[in-house]
N, C-alpha and C positions, 0 to 999 in steps of 0.2 A: 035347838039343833035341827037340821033338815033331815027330812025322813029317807031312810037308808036300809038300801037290802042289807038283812043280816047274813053274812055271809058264811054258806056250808062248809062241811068239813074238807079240808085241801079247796078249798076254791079261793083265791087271793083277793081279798079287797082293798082296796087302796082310795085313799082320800087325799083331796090337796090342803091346805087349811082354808078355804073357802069352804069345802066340807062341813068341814068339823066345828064350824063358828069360832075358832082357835083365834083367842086375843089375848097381846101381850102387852101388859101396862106397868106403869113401876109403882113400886112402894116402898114404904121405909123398911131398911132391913128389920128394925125393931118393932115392928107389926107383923113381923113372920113368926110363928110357933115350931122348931124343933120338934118331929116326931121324938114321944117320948119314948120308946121303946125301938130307938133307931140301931137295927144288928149290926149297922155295919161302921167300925172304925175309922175316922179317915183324917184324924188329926195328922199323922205324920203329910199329906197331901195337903197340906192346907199350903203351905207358903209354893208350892207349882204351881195351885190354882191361882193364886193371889198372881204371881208373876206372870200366868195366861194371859189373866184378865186385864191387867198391867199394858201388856204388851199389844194385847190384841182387839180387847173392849169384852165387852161383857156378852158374849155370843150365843149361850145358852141361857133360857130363862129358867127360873126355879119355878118348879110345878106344886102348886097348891092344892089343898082339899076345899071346901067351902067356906072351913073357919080359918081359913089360914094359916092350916098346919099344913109342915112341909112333906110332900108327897115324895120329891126328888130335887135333890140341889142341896142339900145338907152340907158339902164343903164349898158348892159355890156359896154359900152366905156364910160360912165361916172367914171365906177367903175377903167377901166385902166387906165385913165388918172391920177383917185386919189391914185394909186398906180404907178405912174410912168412908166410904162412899153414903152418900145422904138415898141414894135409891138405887134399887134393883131391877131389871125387869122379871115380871109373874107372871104366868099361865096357870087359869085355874083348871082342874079336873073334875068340875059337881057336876058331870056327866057321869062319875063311877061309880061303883055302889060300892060300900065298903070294903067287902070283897075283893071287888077288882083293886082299889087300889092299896091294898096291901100287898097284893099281887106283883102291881106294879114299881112298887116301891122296891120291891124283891129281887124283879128280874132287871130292874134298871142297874142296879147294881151287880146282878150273877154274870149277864149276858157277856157280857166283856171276860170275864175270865177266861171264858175258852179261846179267844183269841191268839194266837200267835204272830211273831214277826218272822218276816221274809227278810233274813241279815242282809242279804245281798241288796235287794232293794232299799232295805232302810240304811245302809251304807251306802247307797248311789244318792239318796235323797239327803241324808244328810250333808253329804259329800259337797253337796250344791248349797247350803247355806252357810254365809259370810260372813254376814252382820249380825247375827242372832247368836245369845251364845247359850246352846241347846240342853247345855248341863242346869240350868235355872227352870227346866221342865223335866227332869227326872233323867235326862242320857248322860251315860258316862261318857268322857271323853274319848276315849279308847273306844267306844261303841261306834257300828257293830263287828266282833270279829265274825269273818265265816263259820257258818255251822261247821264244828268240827266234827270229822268222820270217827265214829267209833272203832276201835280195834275188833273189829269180828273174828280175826285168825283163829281164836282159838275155836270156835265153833265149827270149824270145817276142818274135817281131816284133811291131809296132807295128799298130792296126788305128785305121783310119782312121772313123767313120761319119756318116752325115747323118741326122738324123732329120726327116722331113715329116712337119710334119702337113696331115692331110685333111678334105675337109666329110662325108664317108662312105665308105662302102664300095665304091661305083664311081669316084670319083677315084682311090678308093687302086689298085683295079686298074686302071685305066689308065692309069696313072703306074707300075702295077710293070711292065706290059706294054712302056711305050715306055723306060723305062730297059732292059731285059732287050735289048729289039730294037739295042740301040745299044752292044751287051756289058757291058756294068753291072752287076756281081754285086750282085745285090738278097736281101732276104730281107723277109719281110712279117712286122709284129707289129703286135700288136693290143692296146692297152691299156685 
């Protein structure tokens, strides 16, 4: 790997994969090793991904340790195998130290949960696709409806108003004046 500023705390560093010596080559799904102690579930994901991959090709590669245990892509090689495929593409990690990529194995997975969708958007985007039938990747049909508004009423007390009207400008103040003098929370608006 080429020698690279370590980068300080909040200072952003960014690499291209000419950087990072990042190569991807295939191998048989059956010379990859399963993290054994992998936390995260993703059998129910397995026939999306297969259907991705399907549809789209094989886009991400699965990230390796140095023995060819899997660091990230656990359902994409779930998903090749269930489509048969004689090869996958690999990136290996023996740039990490063990540490890191359990690390990484961790947040590869965490980091997406905090995400949310934009209903509207994901409703205009889907909206635009024809030929694709998008429920074979996890959307419901009916998806998305708009975020629906919560009922907040009850959290706000109720507000009472009158509105007068007036022949001008001096009615209205002396009508704000003698309501105020008789405790009347007044407010003046002028339309």
């Amino acid at each position: 790997m080429k020698d690279a500023k370590t980068p300080r705390a909040n200072e952003l560093s960014v690499f291209s994969c000419e950087d990072t010596d990042m190569e991807i080559f295939e191998m048989s799904p059956g010379d990859l090793t399963p993290y054994e102690f992998n936390p995260r579930k993703n059998d129910k994901s397995v026939d999306k991904v297969a259907a991705s991959i399907k549809e789209f090709g094989f886009r991400v590669p699965i990230v390796v340790d140095a023995d060819n245990v899997i660091v990230c892509g656990h359902t994409r090689l779930k998903a090749a195998l269930k489509l048969g495929l004689d090869t996958v593409p690999v990136t290996r990690a023996d740039d990490l130290t063990e540490e890191q990529i359990k690390a990484f194995r961790l947040a590869d997975n965490k980091v997406g949960e905090s995400s949310e969708w934009d209903n509207d958007l994901l409703g205009d985007e889907l909206g635009e696709i024809f030929d694709l039938d998008m429920s074979t990747f996890g959307f419901s049909l009916d998806e998305p409806t708009p975020t629906e508004r919560k009922d907040l009423s009850s959290l706000i007390e109720p507000e009472y108003q009158i509105i007068i009207d007036c022949k001008d400008e001096m009615e209205q103040e002396d009508l704000y004046n003698r309501l105020e003098e008789e405790g009347i929370k007044c407010r003046v608006l002028t339309l």
